[in-house]
C-alpha positions, 0 to 999 in steps of 0.5 A: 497521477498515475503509479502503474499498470494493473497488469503490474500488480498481479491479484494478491500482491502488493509491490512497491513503485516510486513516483513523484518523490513518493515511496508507495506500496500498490496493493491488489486484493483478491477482490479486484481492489487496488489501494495504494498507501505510503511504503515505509512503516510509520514504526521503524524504517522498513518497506512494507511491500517487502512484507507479507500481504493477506485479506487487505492487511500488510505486516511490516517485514522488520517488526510484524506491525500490520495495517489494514490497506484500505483505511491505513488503520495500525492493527496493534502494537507496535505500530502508533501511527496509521499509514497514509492512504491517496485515494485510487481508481483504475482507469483504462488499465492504469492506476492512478492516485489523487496527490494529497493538496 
């Protein structure tokens, strides 16, 4: 499915899309990479593309609670749950993710 244009998501942001009734943050890192995870913080409700974004980790704007982006991994308390992370690829300028079943 796609969720944006890569020309949307400038190198070092992350920015927050709605799509197919999902809430989602699309990361951009420095590298090239794009990695795209579920937009609400799994400690509190809170939008995590409003959080400060570096070096591949996102730190919850409500609680400071960072996830690695790549892997959805918490690093710390207070987080207790890892984010979910769809597989993405870009393809002719879009990102697109795999829907989960």
């Amino acid at each position: 499915m796609r969720v944006a244009a890569l020309g949307d998501v400038a190198a070092g942001t992350v920015v927050g899309v709605e799509a197919m009734g999902l809430n989602l943050a699309v990361y951009h890192l420095e590298s090239g990479e794009v990695c795209v995870t579920d937009n609400v913080c799994t400690h509190a409700f809170a939008l995590l593309s409003d959080g400060w974004f570096e070096n591949g980790t996102i730190e919850c704007p409500l609680h400071a609670g960072q996830f690695d982006v790549r892997t959805g991994k918490g690093l710390g308390a207070p987080v207790e749950e890892d984010l979910r992370v769809f597989r993405t690829r870009v393809e002719d300028g879009a990102i697109l993710i795999e829907l989960p079943g």
